[in-house]
ZAMARGU-4260 file (C-alpha; in steps of 0.2 Angstrom, whole numbers, plus 5000, padded with zeros to 4 digits):
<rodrens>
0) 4839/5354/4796 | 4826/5344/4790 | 4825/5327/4775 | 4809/5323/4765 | 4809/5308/4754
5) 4796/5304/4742 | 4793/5290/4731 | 4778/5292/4716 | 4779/5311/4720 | 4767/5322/4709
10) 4777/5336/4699 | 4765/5351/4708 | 4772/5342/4725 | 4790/5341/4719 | 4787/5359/4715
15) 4781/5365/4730 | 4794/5358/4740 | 4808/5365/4729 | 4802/5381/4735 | 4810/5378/4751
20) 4822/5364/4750 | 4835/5357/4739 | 4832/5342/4730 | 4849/5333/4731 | 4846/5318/4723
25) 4826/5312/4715 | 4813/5311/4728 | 4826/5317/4743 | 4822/5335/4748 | 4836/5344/4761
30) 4835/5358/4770 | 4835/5372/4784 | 4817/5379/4789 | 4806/5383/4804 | 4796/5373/4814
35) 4780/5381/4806 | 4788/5381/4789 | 4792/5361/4791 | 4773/5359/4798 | 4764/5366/4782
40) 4778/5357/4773 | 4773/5339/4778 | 4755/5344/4777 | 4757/5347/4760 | 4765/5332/4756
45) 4750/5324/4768 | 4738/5332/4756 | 4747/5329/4738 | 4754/5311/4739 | 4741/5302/4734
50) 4746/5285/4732 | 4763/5289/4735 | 4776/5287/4749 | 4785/5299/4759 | 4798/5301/4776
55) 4800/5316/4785 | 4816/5317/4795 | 4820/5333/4807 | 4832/5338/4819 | 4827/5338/4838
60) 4833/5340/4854 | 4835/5320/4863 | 4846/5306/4863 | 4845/5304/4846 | 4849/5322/4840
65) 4833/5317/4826 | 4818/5310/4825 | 4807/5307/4810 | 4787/5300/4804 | 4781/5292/4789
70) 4767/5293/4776 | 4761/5276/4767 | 4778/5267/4771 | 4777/5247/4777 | 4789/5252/4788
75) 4781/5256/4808 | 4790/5268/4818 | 4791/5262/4836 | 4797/5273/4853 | 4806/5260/4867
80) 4816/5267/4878 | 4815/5287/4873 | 4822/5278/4857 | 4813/5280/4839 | 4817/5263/4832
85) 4809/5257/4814 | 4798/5239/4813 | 4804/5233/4796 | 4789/5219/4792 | 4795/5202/4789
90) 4794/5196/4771 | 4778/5187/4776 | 4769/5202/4779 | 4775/5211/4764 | 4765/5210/4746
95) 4774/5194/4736 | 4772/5195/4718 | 4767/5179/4710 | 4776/5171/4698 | 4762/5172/4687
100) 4756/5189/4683 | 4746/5199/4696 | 4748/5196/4715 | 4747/5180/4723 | 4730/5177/4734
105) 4740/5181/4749 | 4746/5196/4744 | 4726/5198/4738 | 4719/5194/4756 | 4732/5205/4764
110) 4728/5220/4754 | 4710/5217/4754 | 4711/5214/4775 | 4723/5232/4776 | 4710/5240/4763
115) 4694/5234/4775 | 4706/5241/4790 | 4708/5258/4784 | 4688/5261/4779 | 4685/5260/4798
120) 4691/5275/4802 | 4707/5285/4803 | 4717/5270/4808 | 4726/5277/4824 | 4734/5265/4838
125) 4724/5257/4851 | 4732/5269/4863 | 4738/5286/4862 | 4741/5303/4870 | 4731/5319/4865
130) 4741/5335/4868 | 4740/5353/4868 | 4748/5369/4877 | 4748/5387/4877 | 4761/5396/4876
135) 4765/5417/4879 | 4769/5415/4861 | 4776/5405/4847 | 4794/5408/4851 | 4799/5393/4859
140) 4818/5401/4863 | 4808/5415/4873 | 4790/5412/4876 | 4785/5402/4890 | 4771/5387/4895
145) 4756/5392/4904 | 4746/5376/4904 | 4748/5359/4898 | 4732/5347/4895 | 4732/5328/4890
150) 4721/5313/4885 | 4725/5297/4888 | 4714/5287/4875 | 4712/5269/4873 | 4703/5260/4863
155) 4694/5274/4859 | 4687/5280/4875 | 4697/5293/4887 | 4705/5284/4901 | 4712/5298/4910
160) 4715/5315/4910 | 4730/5327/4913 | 4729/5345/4917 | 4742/5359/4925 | 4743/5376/4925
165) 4764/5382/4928 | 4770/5397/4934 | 4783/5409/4922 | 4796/5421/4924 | 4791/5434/4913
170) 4773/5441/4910 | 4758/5434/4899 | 4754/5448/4885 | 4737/5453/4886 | 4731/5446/4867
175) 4735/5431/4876 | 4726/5432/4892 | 4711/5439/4879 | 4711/5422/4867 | 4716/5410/4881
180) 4707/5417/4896 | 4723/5414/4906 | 4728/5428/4916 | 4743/5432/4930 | 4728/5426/4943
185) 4726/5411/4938 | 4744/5405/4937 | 4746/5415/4953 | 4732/5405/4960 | 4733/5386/4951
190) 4751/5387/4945 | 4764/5375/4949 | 4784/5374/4945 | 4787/5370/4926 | 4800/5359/4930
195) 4785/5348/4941 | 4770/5352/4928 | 4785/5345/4914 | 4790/5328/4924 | 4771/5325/4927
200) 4769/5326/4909 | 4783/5317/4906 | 4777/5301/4914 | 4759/5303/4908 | 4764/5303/4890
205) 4778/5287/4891 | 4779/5278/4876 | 4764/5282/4868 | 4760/5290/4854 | 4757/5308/4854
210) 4743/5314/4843 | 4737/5333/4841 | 4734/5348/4830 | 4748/5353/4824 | 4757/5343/4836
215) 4772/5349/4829 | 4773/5364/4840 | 4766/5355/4855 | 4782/5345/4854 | 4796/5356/4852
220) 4791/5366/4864 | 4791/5355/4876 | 4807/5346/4871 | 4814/5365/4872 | 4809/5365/4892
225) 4815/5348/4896 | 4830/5352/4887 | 4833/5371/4897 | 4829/5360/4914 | 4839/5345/4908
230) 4827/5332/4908 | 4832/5324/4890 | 4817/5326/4878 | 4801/5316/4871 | 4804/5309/4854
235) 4789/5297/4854 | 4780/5296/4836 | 4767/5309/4834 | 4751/5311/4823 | 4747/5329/4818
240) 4724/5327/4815 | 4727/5343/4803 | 4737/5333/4789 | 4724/5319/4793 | 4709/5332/4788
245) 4719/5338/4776 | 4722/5320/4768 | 4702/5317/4769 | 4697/5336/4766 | 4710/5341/4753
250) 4700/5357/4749 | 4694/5365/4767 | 4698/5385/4765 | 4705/5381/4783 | 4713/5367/4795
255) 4714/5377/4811 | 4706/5368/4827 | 4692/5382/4827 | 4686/5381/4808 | 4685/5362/4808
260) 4674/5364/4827 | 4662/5373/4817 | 4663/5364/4800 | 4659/5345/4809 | 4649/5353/4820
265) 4658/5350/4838 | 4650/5356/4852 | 4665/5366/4861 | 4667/5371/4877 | 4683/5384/4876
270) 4697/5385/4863 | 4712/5391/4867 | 4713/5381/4883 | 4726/5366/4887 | 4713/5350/4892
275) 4698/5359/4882 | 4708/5357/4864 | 4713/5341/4869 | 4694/5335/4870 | 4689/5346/4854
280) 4702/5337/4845 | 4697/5320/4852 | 4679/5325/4845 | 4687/5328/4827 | 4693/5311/4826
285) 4676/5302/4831 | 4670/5316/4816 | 4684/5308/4804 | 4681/5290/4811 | 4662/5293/4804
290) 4665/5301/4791 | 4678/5287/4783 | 4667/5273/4790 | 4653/5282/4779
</rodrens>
């Protein structure tokens, strides 16, 4: 089950969304979709709100039983504690219409100072996790990890680095071993328990942000493996760099990690690999941070 509320919404978004969910009241969108289905959802809304505002609420497997982003909202969503909280602003940091007609200076200098802030570059948080895994395919009820690679950013340099290869049950299909260059050899040879590669994880990521392509899918699969070996889950807030290109590049014939290497010109080393996507997606954002700084 999954909510999307929009404020300011364009009739060709509200559209769109109608395709798949049921507006049960204006601007509040309810439904039952996929985890792909919910992605390009959101990254449709990412690409057509323009100056509107939008909340994306969906069902996961922590404490919680939810967990949900935002889109243009004064509201900050904060993890503490495996908990997704909600910073509302105090009513000094929210715009204060004048009296007179027209904003107030302080609303004027607070709008020009988040305006500045913005048009230095994609505006993610000092600190943050980049994410990818591969998988024996996109099923996360059946399909199982084969790597997991991490970068822990700060300030915008990479801090640290997380890498594991983990063992599997059942067998990796052979397109697979083909696009990922992962094989039975190499797990045989570099793998370790899931249950370890997920705890290692676990307390590499803590409370920070998680940020990824299609970081979506990262994340429920994982939450789908901590849940089977009950470990809880990660509900941390997430930011998913396709709906971010998508925002800034609304008319890309493609948003896949590969197309967009090519189109800014990253050098890359492998795709298709845990720790190698993780740096190509680092590289996209320095490409958005200049391009938005341009």
């Amino acid at each position: 089950m999954i909510v999307i509320t929009v404020t300011n919404c364009p009739r060709s978004l509200r559209g769109d969304l109608t395709l798949w969910l049921q507006e049960i009241d204006t601007g509040v969108f309810v439904g039952r979709v996929s985890a792909r289905v919910r992605e390009e959802l959101w990254a449709r809304v990412n690409e057509n709100i323009i100056n509107g505002s939008a909340t994306l609420t969906f069902g996961t497997n922590n404490e919680q039983g939810y967990t949900f982003t935002t889109l243009n909202t004064n509201r900050k969503v904060l993890t503490h504690g495996g908990v997704t909280l909600v910073q509302i602003p105090r009513d000094d940091e929210r715009e204060i219409v004048s009296k007179n007609k027209g904003y107030s200076k302080a609303s004027k200098m607070m709008k020009a100072k988040n305006s500045s802030k913005y048009k230095k570059g994609v505006n993610l948080p000092d600190e943050y996790v980049i994410l990818d895994i591969e998988t024996t395919g996109t099923n996360k009820n059946q399909d199982e990890i084969i790597e997991i690679g991490a970068l822990f950013v700060s300030k915008n340099i990479v801090i640290d680095t997380f890498n594991a290869y983990t063992k599997i049950k059942g067998k990796i299909p052979d397109k697979i071993s083909e696009m990922t260059g992962i094989d039975y050899s190499v797990i045989k040879s570099k793998g370790v328990d899931l249950v370890v590669a997920l705890k290692d994880i676990k307390e590499f990521i803590g409370n920070k942000p998680i940020v990824g392509h299609k970081i979506i899918f990262d994340v429920d699969f994982l939450n789908k493996a901590f849940t089977a070996n009950n470990m809880g889950t990660i509900s941390n807030f997430y930011i998913d760099t396709s709906a971010l290109v998508r925002k800034i590049e609304p008319k890309l014939s493609s948003y896949t990690l590969e197309f967009l290497a090519r189109y800014y010109e990253i050098n890359v080393e492998k795709f298709h690999r845990g720790l190698c996507d993780c740096y190509t997606t680092f590289d996209l954002i320095q490409k958005l941070n200049e391009k938005e700084q341009n």
